[in-house]
C-alpha positions in Angstrom: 0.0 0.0 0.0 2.6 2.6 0.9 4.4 1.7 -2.3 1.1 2.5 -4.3 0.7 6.0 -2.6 4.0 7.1 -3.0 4.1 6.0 -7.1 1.3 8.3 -7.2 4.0 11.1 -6.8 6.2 10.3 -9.0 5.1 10.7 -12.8 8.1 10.8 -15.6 5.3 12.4 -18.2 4.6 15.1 -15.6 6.8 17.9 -15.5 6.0 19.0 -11.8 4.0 15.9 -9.4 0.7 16.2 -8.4 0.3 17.9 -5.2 -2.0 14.9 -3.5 -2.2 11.4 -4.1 -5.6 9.8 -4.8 -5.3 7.9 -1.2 -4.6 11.2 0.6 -7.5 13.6 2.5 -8.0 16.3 1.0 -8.7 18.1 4.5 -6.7 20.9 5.5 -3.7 21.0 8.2 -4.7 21.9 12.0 -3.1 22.5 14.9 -5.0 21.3 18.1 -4.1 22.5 21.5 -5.4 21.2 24.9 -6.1 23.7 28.0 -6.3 23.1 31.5 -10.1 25.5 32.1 -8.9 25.7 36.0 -5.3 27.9 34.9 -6.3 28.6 31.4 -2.5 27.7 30.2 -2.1 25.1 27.8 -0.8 21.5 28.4 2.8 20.9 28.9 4.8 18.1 28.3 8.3 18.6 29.7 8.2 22.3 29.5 7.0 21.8 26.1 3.2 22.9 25.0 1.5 20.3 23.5 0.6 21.1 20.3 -0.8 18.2 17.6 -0.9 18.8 13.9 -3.2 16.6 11.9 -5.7 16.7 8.8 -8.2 14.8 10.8 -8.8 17.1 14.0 -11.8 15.2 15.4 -9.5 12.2 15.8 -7.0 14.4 17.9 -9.4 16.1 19.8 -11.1 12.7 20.8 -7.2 11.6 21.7 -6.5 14.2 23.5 -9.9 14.1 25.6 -9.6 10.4 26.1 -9.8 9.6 29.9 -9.7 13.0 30.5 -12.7 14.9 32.3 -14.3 17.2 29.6 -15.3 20.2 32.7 -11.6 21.1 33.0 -10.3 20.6 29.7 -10.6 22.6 26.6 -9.4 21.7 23.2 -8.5 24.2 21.0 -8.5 23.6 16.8 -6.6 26.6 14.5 -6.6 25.7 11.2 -3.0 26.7 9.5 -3.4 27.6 6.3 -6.5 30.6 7.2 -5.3 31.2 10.9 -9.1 30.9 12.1 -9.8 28.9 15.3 -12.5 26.5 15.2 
């Protein structure tokens, strides 16, 4: 399967490859942040915020959320490419 996406970038007869494979979403790139609702600061790893960048934000959020009690957490969804927050 991999081997079948990535021919699908690589066409001798094109001069430039096509942007997205036919097995690729077509959804845009997000970045999804969780915050603590006590603090209001977002969730740190190490020092590090958390931040996850996906195409399929439901997924993430539902990750993120998972075991997690929904009253003191907040996620957070920007989408990239307009800067607008979902």
């Amino acid at each position: 399967m991999i081997a079948q996406t990535a021919s699908t970038f690589h066409n001798p007869g094109q001069a430039v490859a096509p942007m997205m494979g036919p097995t690729m979403s077509l959804r845009r790139t997000c970045a999804v942040q969780l915050f603590d609702r006590r603090t209001g600061s977002v969730h740190r790893i190490n020092g590090a915020a958390l931040i996850v960048f996906t195409r399929d934000p439901e997924a993430a959020v539902a990750d993120l959320l998972e075991g997690r009690d929904p009253a003191l957490w907040e996620v957070r969804v920007s989408d990239l490419e307009t800067g607008r927050r979902k």
